[in-house]
Each structure stands twice: as C-alpha cells, then as structure tokens.
N, C-alpha and C positions, 0 to 999 in steps of 0.2 A: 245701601251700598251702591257707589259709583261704578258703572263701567269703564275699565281704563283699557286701550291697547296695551299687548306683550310689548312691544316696543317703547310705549310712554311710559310702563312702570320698570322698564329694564333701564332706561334715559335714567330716570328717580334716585332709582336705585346708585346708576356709576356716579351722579352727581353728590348727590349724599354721603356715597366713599372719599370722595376726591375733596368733597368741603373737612374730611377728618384727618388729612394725607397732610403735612404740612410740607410742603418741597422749596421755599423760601427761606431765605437769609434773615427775616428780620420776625419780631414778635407781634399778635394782634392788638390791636388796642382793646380786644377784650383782657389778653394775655398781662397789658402793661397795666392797664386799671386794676386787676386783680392783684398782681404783684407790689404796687403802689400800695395797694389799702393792706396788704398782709404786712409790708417793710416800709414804710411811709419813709420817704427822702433818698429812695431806692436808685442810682445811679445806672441806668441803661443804655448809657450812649457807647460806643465805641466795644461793645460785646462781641467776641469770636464767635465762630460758627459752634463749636464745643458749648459755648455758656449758654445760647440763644437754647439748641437743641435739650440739654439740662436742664433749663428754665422750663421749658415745654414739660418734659416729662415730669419735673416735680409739682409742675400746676394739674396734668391731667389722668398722673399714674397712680400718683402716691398716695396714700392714705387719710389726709388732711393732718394726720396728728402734729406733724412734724414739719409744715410746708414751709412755714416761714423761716426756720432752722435752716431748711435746706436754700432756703432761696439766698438767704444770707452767706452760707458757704460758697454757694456758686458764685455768687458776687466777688466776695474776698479774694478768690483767683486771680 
C-alpha cells in the first residue's frame, strides 16, 4: 500500500465525482458510440437539453433490458 496525502486522496476523490456529474449540453463520444451500436443510424444532431439528459440516464440508470427501446423513444420526440 501506497502512502498518499489527506489532501491528494481528498483531490481523487472530488475529481472522480465530478468526471460522474455531467453539467454539459452535449453527449460523450463514449455515450454516442454506445448509442450508435444499440440504434445503429441513430440521429443525434440537433437534440434538446430534455433528450441529451434522457439519453444519459437511459445509457447509465437503467437496466440494459430495455435500452435501446428507450433510446429509440427518446429519439422519436
């Protein structure tokens, strides 16, 4: 086991929250490649902030059973 300063694993730790926090208007290119391979020919340009936030939560909440259902619904909006 490494020694780490209170301070260097407290840093870790807010950075580690904040890479999970999504506070921008658009989707990751992990988020669009994933979405791609579930809905292949999947149209993502010109998405509200409502679709984008949707998208997210159905890629990283939901259960997998049903993602590409839902990803498709949010689309069709």
């Amino acid at each position: 086991m490494t020694f780490r300063p209170p301070a260097l694993r407290a840093l870790a730790a807010v950075l580690a929250l904040a890479a999970c926090v999504s506070t921008n208007d658009t989707l990751s290119a992990a988020d669009r490649s994933e979405i791609g391979r579930l809905v292949p020919g999947a149209q993502l340009d010109g998405l509200t902030r409502t679709q984008i936030t949707q998208l997210q939560q159905a890629l990283h909440n939901g259960d997998g059973f049903d993602t590409a259902y839902d990803i498709q619904s949010i689309l069709a909006r």
